[in-house]
PDB file of N, CA, C, O and CB in Angstrom:
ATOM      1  N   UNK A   1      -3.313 -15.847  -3.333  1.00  0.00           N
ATOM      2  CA  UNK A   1      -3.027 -14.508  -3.811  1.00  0.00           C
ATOM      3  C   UNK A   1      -1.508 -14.349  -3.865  1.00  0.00           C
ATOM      4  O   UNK A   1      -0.793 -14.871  -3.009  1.00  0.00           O
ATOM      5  CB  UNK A   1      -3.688 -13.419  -2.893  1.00  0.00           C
ATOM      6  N   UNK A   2      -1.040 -13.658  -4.830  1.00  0.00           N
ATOM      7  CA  UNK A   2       0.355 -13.501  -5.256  1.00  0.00           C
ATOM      8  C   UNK A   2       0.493 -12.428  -4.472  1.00  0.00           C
ATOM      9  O   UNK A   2      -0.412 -11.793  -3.929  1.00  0.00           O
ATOM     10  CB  UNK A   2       0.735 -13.321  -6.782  1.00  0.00           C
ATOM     11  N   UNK A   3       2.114 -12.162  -4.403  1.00  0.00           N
ATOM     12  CA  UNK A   3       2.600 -10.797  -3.635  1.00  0.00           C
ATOM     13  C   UNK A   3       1.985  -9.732  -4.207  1.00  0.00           C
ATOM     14  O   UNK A   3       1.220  -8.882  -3.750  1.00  0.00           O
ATOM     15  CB  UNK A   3       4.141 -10.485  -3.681  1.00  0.00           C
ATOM     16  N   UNK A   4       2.626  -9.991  -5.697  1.00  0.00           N
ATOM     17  CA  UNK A   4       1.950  -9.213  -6.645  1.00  0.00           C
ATOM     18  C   UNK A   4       0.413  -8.192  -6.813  1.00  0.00           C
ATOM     19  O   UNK A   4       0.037  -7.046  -7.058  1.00  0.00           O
ATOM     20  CB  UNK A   4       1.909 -10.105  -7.386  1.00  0.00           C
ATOM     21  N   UNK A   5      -0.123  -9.682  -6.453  1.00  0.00           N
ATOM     22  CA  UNK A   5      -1.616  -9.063  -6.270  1.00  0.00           C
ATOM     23  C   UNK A   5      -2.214  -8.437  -4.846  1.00  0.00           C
ATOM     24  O   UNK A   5      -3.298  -7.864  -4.736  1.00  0.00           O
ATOM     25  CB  UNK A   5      -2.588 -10.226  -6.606  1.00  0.00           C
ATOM     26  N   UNK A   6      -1.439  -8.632  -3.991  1.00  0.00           N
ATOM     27  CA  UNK A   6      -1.223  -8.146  -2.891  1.00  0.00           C
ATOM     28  C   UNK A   6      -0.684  -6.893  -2.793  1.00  0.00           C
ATOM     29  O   UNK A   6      -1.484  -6.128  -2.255  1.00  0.00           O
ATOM     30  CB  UNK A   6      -0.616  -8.879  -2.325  1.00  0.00           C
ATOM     31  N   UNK A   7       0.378  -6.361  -3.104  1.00  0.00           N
ATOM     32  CA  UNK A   7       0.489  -5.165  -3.192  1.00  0.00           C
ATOM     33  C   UNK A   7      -0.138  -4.295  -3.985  1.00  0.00           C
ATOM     34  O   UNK A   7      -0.189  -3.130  -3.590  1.00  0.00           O
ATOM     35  CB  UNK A   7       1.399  -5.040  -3.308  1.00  0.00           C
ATOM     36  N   UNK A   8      -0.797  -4.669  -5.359  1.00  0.00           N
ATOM     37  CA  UNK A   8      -1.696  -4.307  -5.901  1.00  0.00           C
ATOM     38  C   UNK A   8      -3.225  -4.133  -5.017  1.00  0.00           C
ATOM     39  O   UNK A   8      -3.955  -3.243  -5.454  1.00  0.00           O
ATOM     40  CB  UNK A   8      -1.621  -5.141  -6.917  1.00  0.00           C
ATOM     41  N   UNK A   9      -3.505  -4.563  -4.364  1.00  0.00           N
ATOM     42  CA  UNK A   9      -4.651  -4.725  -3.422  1.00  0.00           C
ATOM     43  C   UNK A   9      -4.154  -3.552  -2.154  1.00  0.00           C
ATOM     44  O   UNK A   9      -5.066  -2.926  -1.615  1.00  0.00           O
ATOM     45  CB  UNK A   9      -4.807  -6.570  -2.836  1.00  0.00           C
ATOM     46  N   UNK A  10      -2.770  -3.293  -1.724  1.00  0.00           N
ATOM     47  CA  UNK A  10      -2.903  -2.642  -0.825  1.00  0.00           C
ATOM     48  C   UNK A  10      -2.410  -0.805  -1.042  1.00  0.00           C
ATOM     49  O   UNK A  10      -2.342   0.096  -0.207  1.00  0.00           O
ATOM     50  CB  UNK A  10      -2.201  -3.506   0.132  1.00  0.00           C
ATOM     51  N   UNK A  11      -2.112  -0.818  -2.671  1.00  0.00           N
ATOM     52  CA  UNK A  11      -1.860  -0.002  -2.956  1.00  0.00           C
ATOM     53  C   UNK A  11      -3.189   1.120  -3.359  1.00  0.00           C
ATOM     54  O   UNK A  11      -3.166   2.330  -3.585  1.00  0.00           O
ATOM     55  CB  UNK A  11      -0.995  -0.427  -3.697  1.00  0.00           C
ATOM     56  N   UNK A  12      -4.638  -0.160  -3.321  1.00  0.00           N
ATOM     57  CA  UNK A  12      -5.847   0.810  -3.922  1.00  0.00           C
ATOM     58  C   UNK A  12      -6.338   1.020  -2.706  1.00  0.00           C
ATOM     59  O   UNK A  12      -6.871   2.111  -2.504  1.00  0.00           O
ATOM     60  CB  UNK A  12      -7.028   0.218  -5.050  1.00  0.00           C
ATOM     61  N   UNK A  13      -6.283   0.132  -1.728  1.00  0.00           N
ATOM     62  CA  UNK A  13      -6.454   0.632  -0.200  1.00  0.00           C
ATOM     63  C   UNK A  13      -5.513   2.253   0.301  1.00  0.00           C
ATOM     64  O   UNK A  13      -6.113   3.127   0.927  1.00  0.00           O
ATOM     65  CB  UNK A  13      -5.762  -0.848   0.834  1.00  0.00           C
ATOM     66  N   UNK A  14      -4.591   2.353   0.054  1.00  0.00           N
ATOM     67  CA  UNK A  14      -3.853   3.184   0.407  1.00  0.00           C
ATOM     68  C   UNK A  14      -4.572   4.299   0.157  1.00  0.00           C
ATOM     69  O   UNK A  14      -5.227   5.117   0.802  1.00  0.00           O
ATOM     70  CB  UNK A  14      -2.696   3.094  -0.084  1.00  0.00           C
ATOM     71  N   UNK A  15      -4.182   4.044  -1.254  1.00  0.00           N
ATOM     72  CA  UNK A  15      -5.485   5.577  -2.422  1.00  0.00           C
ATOM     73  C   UNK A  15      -6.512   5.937  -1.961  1.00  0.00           C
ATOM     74  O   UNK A  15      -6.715   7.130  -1.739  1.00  0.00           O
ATOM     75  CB  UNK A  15      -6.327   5.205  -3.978  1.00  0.00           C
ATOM     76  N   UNK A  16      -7.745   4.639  -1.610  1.00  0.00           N
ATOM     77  CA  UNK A  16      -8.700   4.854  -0.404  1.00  0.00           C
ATOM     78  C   UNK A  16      -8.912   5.921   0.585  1.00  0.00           C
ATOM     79  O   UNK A  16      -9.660   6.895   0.675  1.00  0.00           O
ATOM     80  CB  UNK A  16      -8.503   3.998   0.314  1.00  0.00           C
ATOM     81  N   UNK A  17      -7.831   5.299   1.411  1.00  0.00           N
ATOM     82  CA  UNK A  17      -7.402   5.811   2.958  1.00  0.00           C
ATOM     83  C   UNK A  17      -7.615   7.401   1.963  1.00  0.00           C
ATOM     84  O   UNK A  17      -8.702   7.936   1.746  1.00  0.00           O
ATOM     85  CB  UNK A  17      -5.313   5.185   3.914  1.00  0.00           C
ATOM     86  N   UNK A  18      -6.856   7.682   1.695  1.00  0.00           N
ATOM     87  CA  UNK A  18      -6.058   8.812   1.043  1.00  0.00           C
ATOM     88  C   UNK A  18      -7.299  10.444   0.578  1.00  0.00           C
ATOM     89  O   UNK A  18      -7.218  11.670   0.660  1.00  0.00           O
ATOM     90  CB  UNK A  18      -5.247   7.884  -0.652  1.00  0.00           C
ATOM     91  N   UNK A  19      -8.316   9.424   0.107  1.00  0.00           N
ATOM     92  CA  UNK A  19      -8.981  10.210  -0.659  1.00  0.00           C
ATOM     93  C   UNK A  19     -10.647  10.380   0.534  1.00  0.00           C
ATOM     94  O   UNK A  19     -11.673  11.055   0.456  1.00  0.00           O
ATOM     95  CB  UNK A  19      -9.080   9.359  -2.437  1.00  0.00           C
ATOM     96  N   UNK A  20     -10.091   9.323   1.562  1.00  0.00           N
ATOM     97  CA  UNK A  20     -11.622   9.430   2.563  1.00  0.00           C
ATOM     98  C   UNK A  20     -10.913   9.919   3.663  1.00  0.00           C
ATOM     99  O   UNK A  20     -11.697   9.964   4.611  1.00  0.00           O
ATOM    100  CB  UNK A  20     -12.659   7.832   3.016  1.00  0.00           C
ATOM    101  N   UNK A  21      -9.879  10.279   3.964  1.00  0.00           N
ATOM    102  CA  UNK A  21      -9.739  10.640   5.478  1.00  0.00           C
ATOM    103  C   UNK A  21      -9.187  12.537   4.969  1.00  0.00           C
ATOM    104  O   UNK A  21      -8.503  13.001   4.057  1.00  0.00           O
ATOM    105  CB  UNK A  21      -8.175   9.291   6.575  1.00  0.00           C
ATOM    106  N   UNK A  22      -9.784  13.002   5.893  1.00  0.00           N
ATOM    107  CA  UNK A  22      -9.152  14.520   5.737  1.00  0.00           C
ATOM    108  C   UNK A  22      -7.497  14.293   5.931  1.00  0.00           C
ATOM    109  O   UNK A  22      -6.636  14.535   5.085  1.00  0.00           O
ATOM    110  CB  UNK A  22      -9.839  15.726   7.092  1.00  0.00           C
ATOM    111  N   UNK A  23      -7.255  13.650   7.565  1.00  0.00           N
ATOM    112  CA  UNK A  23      -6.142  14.333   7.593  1.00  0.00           C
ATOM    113  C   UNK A  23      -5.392  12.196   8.039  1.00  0.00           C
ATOM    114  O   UNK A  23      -5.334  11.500   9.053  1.00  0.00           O
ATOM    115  CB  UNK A  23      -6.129  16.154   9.054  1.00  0.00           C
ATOM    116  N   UNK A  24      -5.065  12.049   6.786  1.00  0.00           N
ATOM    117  CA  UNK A  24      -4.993  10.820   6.662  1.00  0.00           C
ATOM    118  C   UNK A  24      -3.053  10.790   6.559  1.00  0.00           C
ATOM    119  O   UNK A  24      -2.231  11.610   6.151  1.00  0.00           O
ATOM    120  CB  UNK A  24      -6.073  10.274   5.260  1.00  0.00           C
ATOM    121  N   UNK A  25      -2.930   9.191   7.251  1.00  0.00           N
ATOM    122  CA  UNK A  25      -1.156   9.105   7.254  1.00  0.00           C
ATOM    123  C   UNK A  25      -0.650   9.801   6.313  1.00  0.00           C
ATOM    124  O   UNK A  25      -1.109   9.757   5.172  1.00  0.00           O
ATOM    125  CB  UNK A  25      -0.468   7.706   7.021  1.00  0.00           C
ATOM    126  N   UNK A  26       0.402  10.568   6.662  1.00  0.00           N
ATOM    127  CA  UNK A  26       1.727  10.850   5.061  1.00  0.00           C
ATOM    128  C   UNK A  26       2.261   9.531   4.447  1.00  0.00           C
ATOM    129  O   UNK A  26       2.096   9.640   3.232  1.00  0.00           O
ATOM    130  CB  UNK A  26       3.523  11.749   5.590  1.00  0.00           C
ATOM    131  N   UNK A  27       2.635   8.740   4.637  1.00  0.00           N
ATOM    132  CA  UNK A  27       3.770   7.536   4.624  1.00  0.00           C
ATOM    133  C   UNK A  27       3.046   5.696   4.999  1.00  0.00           C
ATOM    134  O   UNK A  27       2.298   5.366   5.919  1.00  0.00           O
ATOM    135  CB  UNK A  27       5.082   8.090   6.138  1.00  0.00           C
ATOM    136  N   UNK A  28       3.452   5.108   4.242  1.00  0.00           N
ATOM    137  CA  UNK A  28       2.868   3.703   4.753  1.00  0.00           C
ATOM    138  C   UNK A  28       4.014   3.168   4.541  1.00  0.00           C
ATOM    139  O   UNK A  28       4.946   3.666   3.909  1.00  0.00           O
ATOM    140  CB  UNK A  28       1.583   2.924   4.036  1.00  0.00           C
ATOM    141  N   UNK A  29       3.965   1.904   5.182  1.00  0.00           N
ATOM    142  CA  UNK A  29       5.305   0.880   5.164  1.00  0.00           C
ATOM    143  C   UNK A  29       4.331  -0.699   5.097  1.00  0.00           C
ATOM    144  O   UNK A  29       3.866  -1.263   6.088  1.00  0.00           O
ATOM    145  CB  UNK A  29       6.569   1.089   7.004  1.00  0.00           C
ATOM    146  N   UNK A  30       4.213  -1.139   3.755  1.00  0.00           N
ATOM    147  CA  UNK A  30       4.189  -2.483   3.591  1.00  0.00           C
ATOM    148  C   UNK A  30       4.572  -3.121   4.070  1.00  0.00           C
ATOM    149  O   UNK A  30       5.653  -2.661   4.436  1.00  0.00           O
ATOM    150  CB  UNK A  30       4.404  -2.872   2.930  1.00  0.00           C
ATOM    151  N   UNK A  31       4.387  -4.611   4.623  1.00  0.00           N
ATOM    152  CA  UNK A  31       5.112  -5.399   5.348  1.00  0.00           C
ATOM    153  C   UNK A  31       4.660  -6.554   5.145  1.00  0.00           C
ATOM    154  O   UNK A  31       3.451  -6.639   4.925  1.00  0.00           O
ATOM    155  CB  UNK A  31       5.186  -5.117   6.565  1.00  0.00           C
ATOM    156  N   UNK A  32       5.132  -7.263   5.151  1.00  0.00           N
ATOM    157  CA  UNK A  32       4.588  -9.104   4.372  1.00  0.00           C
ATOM    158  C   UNK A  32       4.829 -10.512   5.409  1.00  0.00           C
ATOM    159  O   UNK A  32       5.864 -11.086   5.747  1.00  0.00           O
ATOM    160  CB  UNK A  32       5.900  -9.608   2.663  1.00  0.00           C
ATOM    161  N   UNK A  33       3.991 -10.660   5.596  1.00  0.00           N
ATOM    162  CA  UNK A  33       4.042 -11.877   7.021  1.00  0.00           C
ATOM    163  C   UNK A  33       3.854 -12.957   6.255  1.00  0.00           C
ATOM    164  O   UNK A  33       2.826 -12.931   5.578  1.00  0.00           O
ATOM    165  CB  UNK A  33       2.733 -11.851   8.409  1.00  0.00           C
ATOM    166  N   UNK A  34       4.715 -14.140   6.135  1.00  0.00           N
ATOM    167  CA  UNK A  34       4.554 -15.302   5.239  1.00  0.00           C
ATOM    168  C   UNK A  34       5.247 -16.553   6.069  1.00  0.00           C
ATOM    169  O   UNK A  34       5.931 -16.057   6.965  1.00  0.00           O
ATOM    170  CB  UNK A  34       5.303 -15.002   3.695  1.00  0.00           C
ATOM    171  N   UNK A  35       5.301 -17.626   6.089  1.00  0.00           N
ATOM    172  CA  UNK A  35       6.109 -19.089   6.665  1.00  0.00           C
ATOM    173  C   UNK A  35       7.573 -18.603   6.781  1.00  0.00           C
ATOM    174  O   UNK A  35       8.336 -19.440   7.262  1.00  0.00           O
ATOM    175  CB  UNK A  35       6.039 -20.618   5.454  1.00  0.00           C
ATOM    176  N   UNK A  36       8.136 -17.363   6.420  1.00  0.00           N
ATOM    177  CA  UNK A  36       9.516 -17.534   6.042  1.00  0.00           C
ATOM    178  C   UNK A  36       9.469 -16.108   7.068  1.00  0.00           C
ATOM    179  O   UNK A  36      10.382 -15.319   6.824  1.00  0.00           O
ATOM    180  CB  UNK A  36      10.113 -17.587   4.130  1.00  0.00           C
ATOM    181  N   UNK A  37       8.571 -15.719   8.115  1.00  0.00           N
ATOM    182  CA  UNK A  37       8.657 -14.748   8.664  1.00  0.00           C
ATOM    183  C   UNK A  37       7.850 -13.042   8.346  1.00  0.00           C
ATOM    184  O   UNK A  37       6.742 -12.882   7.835  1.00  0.00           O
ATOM    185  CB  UNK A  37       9.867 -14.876   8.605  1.00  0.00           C
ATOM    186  N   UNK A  38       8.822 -11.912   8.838  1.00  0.00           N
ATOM    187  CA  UNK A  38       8.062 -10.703   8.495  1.00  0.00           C
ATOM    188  C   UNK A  38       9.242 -10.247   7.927  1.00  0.00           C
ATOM    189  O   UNK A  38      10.350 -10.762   8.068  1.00  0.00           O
ATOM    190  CB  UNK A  38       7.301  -9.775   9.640  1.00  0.00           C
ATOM    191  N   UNK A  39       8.905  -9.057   7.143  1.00  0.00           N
ATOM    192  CA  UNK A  39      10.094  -8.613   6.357  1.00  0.00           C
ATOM    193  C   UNK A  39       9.164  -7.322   5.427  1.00  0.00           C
ATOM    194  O   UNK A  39       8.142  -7.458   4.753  1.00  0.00           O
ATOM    195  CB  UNK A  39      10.919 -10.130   5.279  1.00  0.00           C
ATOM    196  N   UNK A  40      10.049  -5.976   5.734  1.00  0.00           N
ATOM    197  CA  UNK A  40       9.496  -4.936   5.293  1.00  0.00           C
ATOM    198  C   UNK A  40       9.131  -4.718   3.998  1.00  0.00           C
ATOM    199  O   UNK A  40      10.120  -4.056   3.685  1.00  0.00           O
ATOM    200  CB  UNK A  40      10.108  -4.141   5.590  1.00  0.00           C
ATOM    201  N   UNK A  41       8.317  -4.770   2.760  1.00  0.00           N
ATOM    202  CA  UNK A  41       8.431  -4.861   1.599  1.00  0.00           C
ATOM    203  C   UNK A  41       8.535  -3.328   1.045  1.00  0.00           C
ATOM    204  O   UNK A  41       9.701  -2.960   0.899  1.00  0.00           O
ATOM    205  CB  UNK A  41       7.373  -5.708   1.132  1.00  0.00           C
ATOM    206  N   UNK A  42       7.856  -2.673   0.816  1.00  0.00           N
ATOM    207  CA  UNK A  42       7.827  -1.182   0.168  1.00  0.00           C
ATOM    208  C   UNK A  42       7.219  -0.019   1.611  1.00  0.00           C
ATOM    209  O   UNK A  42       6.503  -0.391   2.540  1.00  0.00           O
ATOM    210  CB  UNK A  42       6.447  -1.218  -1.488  1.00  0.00           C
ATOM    211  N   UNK A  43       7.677   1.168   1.437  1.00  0.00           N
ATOM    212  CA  UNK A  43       7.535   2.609   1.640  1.00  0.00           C
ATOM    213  C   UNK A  43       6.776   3.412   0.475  1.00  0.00           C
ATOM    214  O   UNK A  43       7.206   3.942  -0.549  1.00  0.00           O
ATOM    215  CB  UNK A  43       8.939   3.180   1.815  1.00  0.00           C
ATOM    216  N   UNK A  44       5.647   3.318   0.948  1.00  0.00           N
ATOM    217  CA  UNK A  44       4.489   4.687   0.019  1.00  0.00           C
ATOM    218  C   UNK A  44       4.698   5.986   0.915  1.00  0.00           C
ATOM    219  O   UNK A  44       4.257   6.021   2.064  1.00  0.00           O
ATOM    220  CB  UNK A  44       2.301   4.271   0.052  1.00  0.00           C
ATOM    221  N   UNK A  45       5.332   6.967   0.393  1.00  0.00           N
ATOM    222  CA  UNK A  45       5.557   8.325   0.933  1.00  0.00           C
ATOM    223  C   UNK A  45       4.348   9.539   0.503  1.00  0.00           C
ATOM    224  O   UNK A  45       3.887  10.529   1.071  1.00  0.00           O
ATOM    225  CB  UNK A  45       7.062   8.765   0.356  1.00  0.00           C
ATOM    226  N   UNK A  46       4.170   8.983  -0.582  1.00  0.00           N
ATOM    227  CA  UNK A  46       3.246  10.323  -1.463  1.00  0.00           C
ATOM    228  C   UNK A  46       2.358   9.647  -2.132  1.00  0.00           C
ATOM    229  O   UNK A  46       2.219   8.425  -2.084  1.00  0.00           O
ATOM    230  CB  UNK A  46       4.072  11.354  -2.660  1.00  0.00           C
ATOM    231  N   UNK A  47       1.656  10.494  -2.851  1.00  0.00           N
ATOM    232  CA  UNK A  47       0.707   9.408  -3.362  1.00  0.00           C
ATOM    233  C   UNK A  47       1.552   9.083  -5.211  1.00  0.00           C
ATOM    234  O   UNK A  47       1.190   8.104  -5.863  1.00  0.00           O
ATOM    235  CB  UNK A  47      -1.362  10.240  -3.366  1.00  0.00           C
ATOM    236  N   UNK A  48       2.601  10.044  -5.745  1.00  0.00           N
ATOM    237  CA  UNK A  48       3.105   9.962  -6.471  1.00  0.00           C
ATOM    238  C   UNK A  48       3.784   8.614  -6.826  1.00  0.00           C
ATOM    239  O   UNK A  48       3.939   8.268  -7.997  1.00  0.00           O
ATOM    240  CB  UNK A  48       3.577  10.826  -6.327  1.00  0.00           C
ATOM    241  N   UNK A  49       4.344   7.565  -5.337  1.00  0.00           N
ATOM    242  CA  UNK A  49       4.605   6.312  -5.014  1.00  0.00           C
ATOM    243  C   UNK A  49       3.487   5.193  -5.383  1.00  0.00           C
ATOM    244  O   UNK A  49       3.828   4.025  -5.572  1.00  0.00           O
ATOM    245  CB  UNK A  49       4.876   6.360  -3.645  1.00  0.00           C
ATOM    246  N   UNK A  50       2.308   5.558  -5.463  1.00  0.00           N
ATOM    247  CA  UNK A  50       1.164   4.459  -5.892  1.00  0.00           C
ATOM    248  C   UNK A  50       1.185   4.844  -6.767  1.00  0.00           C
ATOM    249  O   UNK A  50       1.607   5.991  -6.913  1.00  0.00           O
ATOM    250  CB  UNK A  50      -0.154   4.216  -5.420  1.00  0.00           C
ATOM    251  N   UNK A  51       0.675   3.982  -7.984  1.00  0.00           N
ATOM    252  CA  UNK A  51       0.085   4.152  -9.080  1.00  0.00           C
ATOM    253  C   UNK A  51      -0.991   4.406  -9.359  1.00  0.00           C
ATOM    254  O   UNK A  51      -1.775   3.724  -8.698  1.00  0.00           O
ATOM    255  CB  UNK A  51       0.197   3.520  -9.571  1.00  0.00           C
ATOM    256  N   UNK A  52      -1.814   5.560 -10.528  1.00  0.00           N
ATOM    257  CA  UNK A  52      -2.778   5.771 -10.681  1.00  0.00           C
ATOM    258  C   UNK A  52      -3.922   5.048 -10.232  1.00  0.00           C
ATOM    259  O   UNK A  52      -3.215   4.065 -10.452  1.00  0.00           O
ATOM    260  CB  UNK A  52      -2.697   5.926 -11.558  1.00  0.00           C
ATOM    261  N   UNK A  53      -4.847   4.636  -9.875  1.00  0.00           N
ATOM    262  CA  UNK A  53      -6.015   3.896 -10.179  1.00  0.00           C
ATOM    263  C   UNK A  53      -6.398   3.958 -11.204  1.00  0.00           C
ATOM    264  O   UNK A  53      -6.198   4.939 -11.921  1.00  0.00           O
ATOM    265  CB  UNK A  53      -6.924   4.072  -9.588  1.00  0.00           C
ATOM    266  N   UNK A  54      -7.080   2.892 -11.574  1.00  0.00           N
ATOM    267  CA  UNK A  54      -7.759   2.652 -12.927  1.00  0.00           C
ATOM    268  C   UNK A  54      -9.273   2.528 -12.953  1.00  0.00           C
ATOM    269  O   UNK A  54      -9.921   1.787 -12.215  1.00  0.00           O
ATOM    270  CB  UNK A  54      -7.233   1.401 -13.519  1.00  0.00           C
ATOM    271  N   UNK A  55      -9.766   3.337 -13.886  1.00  0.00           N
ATOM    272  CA  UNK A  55     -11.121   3.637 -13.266  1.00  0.00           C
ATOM    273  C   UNK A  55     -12.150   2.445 -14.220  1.00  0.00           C
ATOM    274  O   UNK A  55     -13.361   2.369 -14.011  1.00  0.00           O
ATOM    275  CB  UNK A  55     -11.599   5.578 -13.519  1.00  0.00           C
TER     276      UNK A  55
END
């Protein structure tokens, strides 16, 4: 799996979270664990920060 598709994957999770929990996180912080270590990738604040879903 690409980063790519990885953040794509955790961005419909997010939406998820978002739309099943009443009182669900404000804010997420991506983070990417790979051979080369951890290292923060993106900040989702709103849901304005994800992209639509595609239905």
């Amino acid at each position: 799996m690409s980063v790519e598709e990885a953040i794509d994957l955790v961005d419909k999770c997010i939406n998820e979270i978002r739309s099943r929990l009443v009182v669900a996180p404000p804010n997420f912080i991506i983070k990417i664990v790979d051979k080369d270590g951890a290292r923060e990738y993106a900040w989702r604040q709103s849901v304005a920060d994800t992209p639509a879903p595609s239905a």
